[in-house]
C-alpha positions in Angstrom: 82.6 129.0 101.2 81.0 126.3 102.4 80.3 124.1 99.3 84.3 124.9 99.0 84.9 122.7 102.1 82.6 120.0 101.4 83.9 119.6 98.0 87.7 119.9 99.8 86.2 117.1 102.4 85.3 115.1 99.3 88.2 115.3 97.3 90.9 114.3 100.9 88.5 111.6 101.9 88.7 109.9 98.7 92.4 110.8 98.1 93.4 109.7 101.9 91.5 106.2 101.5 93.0 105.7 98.0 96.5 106.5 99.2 95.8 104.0 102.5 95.1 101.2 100.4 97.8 101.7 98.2 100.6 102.5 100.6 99.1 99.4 102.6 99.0 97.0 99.6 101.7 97.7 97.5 104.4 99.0 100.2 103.7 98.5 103.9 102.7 94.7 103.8 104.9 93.4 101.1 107.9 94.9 103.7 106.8 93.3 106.4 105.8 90.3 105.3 109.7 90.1 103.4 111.4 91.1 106.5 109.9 89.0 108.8 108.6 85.2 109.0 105.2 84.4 108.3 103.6 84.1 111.1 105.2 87.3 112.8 104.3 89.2 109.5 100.8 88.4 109.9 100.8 89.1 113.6 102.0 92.8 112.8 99.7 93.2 109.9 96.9 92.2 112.3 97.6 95.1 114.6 97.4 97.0 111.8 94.2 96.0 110.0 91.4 97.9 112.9 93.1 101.0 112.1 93.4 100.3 108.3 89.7 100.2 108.3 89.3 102.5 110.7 90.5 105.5 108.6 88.3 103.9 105.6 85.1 104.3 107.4 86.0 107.6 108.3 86.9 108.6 105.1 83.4 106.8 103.8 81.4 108.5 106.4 83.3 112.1 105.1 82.9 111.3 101.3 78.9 109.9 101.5 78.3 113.1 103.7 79.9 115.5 101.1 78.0 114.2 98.2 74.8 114.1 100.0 75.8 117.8 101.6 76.3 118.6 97.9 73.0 117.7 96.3 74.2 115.9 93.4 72.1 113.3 91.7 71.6 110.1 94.4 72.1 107.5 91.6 74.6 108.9 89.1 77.9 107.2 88.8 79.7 108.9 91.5 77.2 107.5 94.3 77.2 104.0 92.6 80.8 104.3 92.4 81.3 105.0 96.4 78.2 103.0 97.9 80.7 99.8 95.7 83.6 101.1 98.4 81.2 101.4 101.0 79.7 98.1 100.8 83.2 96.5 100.2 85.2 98.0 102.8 82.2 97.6 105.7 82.3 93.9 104.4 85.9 93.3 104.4 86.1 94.9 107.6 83.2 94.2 109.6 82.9 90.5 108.4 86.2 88.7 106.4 88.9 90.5 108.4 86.9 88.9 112.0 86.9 86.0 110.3 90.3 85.5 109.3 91.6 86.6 112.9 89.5 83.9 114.0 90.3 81.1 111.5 94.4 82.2 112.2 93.8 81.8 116.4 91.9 78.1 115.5 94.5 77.4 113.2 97.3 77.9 115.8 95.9 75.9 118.4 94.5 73.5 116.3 95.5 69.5 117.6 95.8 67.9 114.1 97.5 68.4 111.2 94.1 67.6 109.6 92.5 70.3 111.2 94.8 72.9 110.7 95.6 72.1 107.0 91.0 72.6 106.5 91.6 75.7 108.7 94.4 76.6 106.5 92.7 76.4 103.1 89.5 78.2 104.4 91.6 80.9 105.9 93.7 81.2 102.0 89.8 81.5 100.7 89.0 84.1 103.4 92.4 85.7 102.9 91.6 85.9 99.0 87.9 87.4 99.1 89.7 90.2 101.3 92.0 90.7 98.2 89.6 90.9 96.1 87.6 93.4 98.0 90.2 95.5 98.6 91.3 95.4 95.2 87.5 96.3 94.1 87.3 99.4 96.9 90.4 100.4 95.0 89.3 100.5 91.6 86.0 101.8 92.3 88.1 104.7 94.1 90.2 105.3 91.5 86.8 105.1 89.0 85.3 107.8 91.4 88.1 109.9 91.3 88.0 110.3 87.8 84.7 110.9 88.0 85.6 113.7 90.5 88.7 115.0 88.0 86.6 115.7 85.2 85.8 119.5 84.8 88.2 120.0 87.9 89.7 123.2 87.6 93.1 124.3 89.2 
């Protein structure tokens, strides 16, 4: 009964913080940033970001916990799999996603077009690392949920 509910922890971790960066990247911020300017787009998505990465750590902590609680092998490719989401989402969320917040407030009130067009291009290379990351943590999910498919029984 018990292994039951760590391996049902396991499975909605990883299927809640695939669906959130889906739903995020391919539906909620393409909507908003077509319905409203650029600038108010980003705003909104900005709200939304803590508790975008929120959920993910939550559903890290839940999915590192259940494989541990399971006492599968520590470096098969499950674990390498997830500690790849782990490190990528902490990253993107602890470290790029400050940083662009930051780099979009000195941009604002930046006095000269010089300044705010370098502010501009390092937030674009900020902006694209998170990209990448998140596109990474997404793979690697999917990966791991293959992983976690095969000899899945329903």
């Amino acid at each position: 009964m018990l292994m039951d509910f760590v391996h049902f922890a396991y499975i909605f971790s990883l299927v809640g913080w695939i669906g959130s960066i889906v739903f995020f990247s391919f539906f909620t911020a393409p909507v908003i940033f077509k319905l409203l300017e650029r600038e108010k787009a980003g705003e909104v998505v900005g709200v939304i970001f803590p508790r975008y990465y929120f959920f993910g750590y939550v559903c890290a902590v839940m999915a590192l916990s259940s494989l541990l609680v399971s006492g599968q092998v520590f470096f098969g490719p499950k674990q390498i799999l997830l500690f790849i989401m782990i490190a990528g989402w902490f990253y993107a969320g602890l470290v790029v996603s400050p940083k662009s917040r930051k780099l979009k407030t000195l941009r604002q009130s930046a006095s000269s077009a010089e300044e705010k067009a370098r502010l501009e291009v390092t937030f674009k290379k900020t902006h694209s690392l998170a990209v990448k990351l998140n596109a990474s943590v997404l793979l690697a999910g999917l990966g791991l949920l293959w992983f976690s498919a095969i000899g899945l029984k329903l």
